[in-house]
C-alpha positions, 0 to 999 in steps of 0.5 A: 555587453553581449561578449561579456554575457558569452564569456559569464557563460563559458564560464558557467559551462566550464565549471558544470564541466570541471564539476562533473569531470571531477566527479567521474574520476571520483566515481572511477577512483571507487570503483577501480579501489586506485588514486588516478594520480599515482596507480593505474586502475585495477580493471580494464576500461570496459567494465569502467564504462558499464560501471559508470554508465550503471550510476546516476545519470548528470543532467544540468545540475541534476543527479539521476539514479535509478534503482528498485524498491526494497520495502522501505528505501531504493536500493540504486545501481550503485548498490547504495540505498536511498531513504524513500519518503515512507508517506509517499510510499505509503500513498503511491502504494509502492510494491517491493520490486518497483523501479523508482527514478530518484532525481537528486536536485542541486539543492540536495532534494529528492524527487521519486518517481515511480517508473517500473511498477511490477505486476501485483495482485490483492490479498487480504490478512489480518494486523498483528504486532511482534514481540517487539510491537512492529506490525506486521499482517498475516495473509495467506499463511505468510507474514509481511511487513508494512510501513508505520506511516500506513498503519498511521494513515488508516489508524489501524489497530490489531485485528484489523481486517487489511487489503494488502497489495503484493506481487504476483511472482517471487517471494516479498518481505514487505507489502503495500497496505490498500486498505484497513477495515476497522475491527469495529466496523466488521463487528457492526457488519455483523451486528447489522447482518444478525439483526437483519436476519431477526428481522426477516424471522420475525416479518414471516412470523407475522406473515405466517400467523395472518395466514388463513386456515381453511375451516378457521372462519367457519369454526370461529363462527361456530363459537360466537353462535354457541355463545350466544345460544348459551347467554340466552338459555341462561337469560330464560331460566 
């Protein structure tokens, strides 16, 4: 019985073997533009082992390929794009720039990692539409675009108040969306703010009348007595 297990797993290991030998030729056949069989490569075996050494990595019956984030998809060392989930993107704040580790399963699933956050800092820009209604936020004088499954998230509307996340160097096209203080909110900050201040006016309003003025008791003083002088001399005649 134990002999039979050893030769189901030579099996087993030969054929991930024929399965990943083919696979190489494929990926040297594309990279050299020749069929293996019948022409000789275009370029020499040093740049097909950087080439391939560049691609994804074969673990077990896993595809490992690494690649940076563009805004919206991984762009891999293949120079092929990978659709990035947009929710996570969105939760995991991912910056234009970002080395991602994509791990391909045999069932064909995606698993993104993120392995190489650049540096990023924190701006704050205000959310528009385009012509063609694809939100966008203008921040410090520029124009970025951001993912729908944000905006959905913190239901953003147009002239909401966003934190944007960006990089810190170099140019980016899209950034990453922190927060989103609703344009209702901001009116009611202002709203609390004024009648804050009118309630401050008012508090030493009252402060200043209850204020004592010298003389003031002496002079209140003065009149209830030539009143009462005035109701007697009135009582006598």
């Amino acid at each position: 019985m134990a002999d039979l297990e050893k030769l189901g797993l030579i099996r087993e290991i030969l054929g991930q073997a024929e399965s990943s030998l083919a696979q190489a030729k494929k990926i040297i056949s594309e990279l050299t533009g020749a069929d293996l069989g019948s022409q000789k490569p275009k370029v020499d075996k040093k740049e097909i082992l950087q080439k391939a050494q560049e691609l994804a990595v074969e673990t077990g019956k896993s595809r490992i390929v690494q690649g940076v984030f563009n805004g919206q998809n991984m762009v891999g060392s293949d120079g092929s794009e990978y659709p990035v989930p947009a929710n996570y993107a969105s939760k995991s704040k991912i910056v234009q720039g970002d080395t991602l580790k994509l791990t391909i399963s045999e069932d064909g699933s995606f698993i993104y990692k993120q392995i190489g956050p650049i540096p990023r800092k924190k701006i704050m820009g205000v959310l528009s539409q385009d012509e063609n209604g694809e939100y966008q936020v203008v921040a410090d004088s520029k124009t970025y675009k951001v993912l729908l499954a944000s905006i959905t998230y913190f239901k953003g509307e147009v002239g909401d108040e966003v934190t944007l996340v960006v990089p810190v160097k170099g140019e980016s096209e899209w950034a990453a969306i922190e927060n989103i203080i609703k344009k209702s909110d901001l009116k009611d900050m202002v709203a609390e703010k004024e009648m804050s201040q009118e309630e401050i006016t008012a508090s030493k309003k009252k402060e200043e009348e209850k204020e004592v003025v010298p003389g003031q008791v002496i002079d209140n003083l003065d009149l209830d007595l030539e009143d009462s002088l005035e109701g007697l001399v009135e009582e006598d005649e």
